[in-house]
C-alpha positions as CSV (number, residue, x, y, z in Angstrom):
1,X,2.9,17.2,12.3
2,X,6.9,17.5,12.4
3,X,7.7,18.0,8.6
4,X,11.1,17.5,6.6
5,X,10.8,20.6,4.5
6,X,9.4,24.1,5.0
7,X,7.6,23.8,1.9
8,X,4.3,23.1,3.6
9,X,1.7,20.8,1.6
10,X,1.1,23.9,-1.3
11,X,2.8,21.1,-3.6
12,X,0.8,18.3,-2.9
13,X,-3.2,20.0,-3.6
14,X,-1.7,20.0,-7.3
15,X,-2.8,16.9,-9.8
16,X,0.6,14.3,-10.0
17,X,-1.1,12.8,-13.2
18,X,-4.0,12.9,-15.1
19,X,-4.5,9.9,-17.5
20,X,-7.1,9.5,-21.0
21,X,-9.7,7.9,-19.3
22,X,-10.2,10.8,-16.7
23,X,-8.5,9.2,-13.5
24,X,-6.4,11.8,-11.5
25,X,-4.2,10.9,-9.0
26,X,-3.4,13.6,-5.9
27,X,-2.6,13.5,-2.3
28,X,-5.9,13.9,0.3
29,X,-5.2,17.9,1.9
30,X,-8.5,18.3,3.4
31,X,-11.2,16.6,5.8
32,X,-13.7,15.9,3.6
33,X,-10.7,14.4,0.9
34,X,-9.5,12.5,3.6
35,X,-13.2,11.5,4.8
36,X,-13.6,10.1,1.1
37,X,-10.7,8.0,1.2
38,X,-12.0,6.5,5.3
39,X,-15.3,5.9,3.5
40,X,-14.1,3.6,0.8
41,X,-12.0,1.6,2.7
42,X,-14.8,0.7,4.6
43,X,-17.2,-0.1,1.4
44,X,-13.5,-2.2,0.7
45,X,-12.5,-3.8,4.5
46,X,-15.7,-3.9,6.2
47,X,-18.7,-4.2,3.6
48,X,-16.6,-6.7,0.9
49,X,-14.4,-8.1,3.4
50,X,-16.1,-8.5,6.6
51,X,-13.8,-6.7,8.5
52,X,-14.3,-6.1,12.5
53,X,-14.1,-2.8,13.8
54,X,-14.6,-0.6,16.8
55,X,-18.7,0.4,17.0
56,X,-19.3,3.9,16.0
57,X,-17.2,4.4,13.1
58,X,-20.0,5.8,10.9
59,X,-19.5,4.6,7.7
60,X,-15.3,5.5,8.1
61,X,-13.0,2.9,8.1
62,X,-9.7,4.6,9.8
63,X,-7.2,4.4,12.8
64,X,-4.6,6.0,15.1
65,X,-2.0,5.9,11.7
66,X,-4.2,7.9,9.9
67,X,-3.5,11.4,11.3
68,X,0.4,10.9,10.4
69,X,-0.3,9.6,7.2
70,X,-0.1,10.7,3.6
71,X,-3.5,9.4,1.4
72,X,-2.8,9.2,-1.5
73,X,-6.5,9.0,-4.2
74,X,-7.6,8.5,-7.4
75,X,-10.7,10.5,-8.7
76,X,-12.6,9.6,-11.7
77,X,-12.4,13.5,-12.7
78,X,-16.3,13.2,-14.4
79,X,-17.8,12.8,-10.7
80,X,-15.1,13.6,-8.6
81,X,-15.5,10.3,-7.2
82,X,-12.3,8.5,-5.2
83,X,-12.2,4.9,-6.7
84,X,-8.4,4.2,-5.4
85,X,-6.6,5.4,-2.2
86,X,-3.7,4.4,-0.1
87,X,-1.4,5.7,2.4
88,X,1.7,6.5,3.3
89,X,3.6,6.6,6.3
90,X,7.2,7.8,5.9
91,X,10.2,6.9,8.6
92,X,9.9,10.2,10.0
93,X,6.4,10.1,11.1
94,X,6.8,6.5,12.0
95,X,8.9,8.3,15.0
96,X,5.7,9.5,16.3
97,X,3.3,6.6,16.2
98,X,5.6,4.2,18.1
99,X,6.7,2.2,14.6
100,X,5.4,1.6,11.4
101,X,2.0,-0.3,11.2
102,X,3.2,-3.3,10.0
103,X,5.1,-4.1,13.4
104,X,1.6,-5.0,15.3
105,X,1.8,-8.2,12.2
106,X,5.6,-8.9,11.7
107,X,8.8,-8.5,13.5
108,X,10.7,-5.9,11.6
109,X,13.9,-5.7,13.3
110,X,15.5,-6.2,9.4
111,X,13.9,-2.5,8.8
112,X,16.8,-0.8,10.7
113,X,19.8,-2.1,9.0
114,X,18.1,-1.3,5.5
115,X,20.0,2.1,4.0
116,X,18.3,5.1,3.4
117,X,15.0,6.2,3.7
118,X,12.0,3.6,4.6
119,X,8.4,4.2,3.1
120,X,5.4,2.3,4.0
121,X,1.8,1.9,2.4
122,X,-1.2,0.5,3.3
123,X,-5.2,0.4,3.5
124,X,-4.6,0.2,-0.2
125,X,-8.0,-0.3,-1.7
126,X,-9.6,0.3,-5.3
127,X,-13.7,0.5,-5.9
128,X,-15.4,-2.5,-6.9
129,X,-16.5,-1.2,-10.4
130,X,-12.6,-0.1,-10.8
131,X,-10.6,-2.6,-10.4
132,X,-7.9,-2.8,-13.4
133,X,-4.5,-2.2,-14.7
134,X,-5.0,1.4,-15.3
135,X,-6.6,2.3,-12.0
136,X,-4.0,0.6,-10.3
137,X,-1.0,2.2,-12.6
138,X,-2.6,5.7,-11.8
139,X,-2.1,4.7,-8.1
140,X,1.3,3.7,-8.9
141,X,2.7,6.6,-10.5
142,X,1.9,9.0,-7.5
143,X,3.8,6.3,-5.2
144,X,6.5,6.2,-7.9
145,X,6.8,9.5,-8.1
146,X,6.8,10.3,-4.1
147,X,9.4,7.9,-3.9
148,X,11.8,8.7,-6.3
149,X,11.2,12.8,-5.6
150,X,11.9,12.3,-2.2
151,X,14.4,9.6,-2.5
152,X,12.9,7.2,-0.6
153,X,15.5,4.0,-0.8
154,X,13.0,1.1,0.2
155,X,9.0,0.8,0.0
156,X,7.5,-1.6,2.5
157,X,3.8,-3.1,2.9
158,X,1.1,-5.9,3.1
159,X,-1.2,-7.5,0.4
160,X,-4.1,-8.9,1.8
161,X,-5.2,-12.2,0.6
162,X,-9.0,-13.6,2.0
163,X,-8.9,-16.3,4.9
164,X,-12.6,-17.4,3.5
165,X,-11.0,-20.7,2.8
166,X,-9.0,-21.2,5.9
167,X,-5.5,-20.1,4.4
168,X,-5.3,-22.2,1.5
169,X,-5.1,-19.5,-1.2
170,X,-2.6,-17.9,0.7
171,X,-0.4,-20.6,1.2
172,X,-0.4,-21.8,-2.5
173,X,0.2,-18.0,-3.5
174,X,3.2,-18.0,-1.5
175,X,4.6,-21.5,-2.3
176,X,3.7,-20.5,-6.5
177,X,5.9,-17.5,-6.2
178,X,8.9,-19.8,-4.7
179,X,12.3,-18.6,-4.1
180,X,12.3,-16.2,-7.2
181,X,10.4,-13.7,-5.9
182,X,11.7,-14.1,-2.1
183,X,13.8,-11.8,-0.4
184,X,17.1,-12.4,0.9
185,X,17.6,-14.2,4.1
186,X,18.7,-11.1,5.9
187,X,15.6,-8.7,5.0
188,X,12.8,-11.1,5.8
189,X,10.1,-10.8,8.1
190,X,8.9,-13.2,10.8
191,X,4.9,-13.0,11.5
192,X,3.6,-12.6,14.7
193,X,0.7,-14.4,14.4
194,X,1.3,-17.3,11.3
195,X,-1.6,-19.2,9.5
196,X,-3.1,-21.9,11.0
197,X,-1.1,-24.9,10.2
198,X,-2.5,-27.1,7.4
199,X,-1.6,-30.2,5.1
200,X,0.4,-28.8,1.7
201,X,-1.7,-27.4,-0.8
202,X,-1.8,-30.1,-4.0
203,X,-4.0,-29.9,-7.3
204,X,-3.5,-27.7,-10.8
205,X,-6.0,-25.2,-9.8
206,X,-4.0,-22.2,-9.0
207,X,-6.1,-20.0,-6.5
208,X,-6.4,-15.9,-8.5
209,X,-3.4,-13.5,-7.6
210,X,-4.2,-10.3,-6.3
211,X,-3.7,-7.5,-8.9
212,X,-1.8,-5.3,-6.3
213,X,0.4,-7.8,-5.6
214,X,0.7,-8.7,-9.1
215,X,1.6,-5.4,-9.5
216,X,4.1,-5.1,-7.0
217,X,5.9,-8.3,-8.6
218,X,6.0,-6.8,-11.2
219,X,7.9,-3.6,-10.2
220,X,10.6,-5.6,-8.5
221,X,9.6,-5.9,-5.2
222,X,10.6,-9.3,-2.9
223,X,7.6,-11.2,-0.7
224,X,9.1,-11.2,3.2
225,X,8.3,-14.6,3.8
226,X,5.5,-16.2,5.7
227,X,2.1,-14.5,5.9
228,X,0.5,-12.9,8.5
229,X,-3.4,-14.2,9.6
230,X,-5.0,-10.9,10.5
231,X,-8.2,-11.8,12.4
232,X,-9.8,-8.8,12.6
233,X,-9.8,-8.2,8.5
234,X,-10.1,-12.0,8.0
235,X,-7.3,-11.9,5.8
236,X,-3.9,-13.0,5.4
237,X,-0.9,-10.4,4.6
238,X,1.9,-11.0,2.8
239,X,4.6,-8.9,3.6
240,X,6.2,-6.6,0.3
241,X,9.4,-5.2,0.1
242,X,10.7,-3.0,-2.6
243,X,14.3,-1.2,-3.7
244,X,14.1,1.8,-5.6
245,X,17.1,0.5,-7.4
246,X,15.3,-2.8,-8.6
247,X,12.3,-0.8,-9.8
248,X,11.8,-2.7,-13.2
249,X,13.2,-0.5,-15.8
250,X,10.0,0.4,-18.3
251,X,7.6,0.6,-15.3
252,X,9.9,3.6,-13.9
253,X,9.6,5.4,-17.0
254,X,5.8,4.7,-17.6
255,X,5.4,6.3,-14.0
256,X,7.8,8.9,-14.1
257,X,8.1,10.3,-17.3
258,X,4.4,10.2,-18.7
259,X,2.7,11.9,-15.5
260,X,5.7,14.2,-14.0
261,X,4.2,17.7,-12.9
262,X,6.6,20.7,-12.6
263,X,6.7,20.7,-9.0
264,X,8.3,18.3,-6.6
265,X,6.0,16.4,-4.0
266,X,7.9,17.1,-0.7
267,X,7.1,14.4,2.1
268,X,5.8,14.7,5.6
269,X,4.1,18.0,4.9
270,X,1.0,19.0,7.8
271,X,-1.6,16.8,6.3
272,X,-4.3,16.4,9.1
């Protein structure tokens, strides 16, 4: 795997943050890391979600991204167990699966005219019996911190919303969020494959917003614009994009400061 630095991936076995309730978050450097992160995103996509895969995956829920992909985990540090994982795919490694993995669901052509360096995550996932604020802010602050270490300039990425009700969740989480939380005209994203047309969404009953997209909101990032429907993870994905410059100001320093290790994290290191 082609790598920006000769530091190798020494830095990355190290903890980035340990928290009071035992959650440490690190980067996946060996088979059977990486293997534990494959297997909860299939407990996640396939067992919660009903996602459709190819026939002998044993129990692993992965694909050709994988191999040039960082995964980043949390472990509950009492069992060792990995309750949170994502991954990253950085510009450069992009370069050697054909694109970022957010191409096969939106037209990105906006991506190259963004300055700097371009980040993306997905296959973000957290356990069933761990889904809150903390396990999710652990999560964060190794993304945080590869990001501004490495200077990343702009974070990209889906958030999954279920189809189980034909779209309409999606579509009233996207038309709640309105204009203020929209990016500009020029660095929005067209879906390839749009939700199935349907009347406007009325009624007071506000359909339950993702935490991770919560969370995302809440660091500054900007929706793309329409979703995505993903058939094969019956879902629909809202396309995230995030600044470094607009992360919000006390989240930054929550991340940053509280959880910094000595060490740098250097990106696109050999990690499969």
């Amino acid at each position: 795997m082609a790598a920006d630095k000769a530091n190798g991936p020494k830095s990355m076995k190290d903890p980035i943050g340990k928290d009071a309730a035992g959650l440490v978050v690190t980067f996946a450097t060996t088979p059977a890391e990486r293997e534990a992160c494959y297997r909860l995103r299939y407990r996640v996509f396939v067992e919660e979600m009903g996602a459709q895969i190819p026939a002998g995956h044993g129990g692993l829920e992965r694909d050709r991204f994988d191999a040039h992909c960082h995964h980043l985990m949390v472990r509950d540090s009492q069992t060792g167990m990995v309750i949170a994982c994502t991954r990253i795919l950085t510009d450069t490694q992009a370069r050697l699966t054909g694109g970022f993995y957010s191409e096969q669901e939106f037209d990105l052509a906006m991506v190259g005219g963004l300055p700097g360096r371009v980040m993306e995550i997905g296959r973000t996932c957290v356990d069933r019996d761990w889904r809150n604020g903390g396990t999710i802010a652990m999560l964060w602050s190794g993304l945080a911190r590869f990001m501004e270490d490495n200077r990343f300039g702009h974070l990209i990425g889906c958030v999954s919303v279920s189809m189980a009700d034909g779209g309409v969740a999606a579509q009233r989480i996207v038309a709640d969020l309105g204009d203020r939380h929209l990016a500009d005209e020029g660095r929005r994203v067209t879906p390839r494959q749009p939700l199935p047309a349907m009347e406007p969404v009325g009624g007071d009953e506000r359909p339950r917003m993702p935490p991770l997209l919560k969370a995302y909101l809440r660091l500054g990032a900007k929706l793309g614009g329409a979703p995505c429907w993903d058939r094969e993870f019956g879902c629909a994905d809202l396309f995230i994009l995030l600044e470094r410059r607009d992360l919000t100001g006390r989240y930054l320093r929550h991340f940053l400061e509280r959880r910094r290790p000595a060490a740098p994290m250097t990106p696109d290191c050999a990690t499969a």
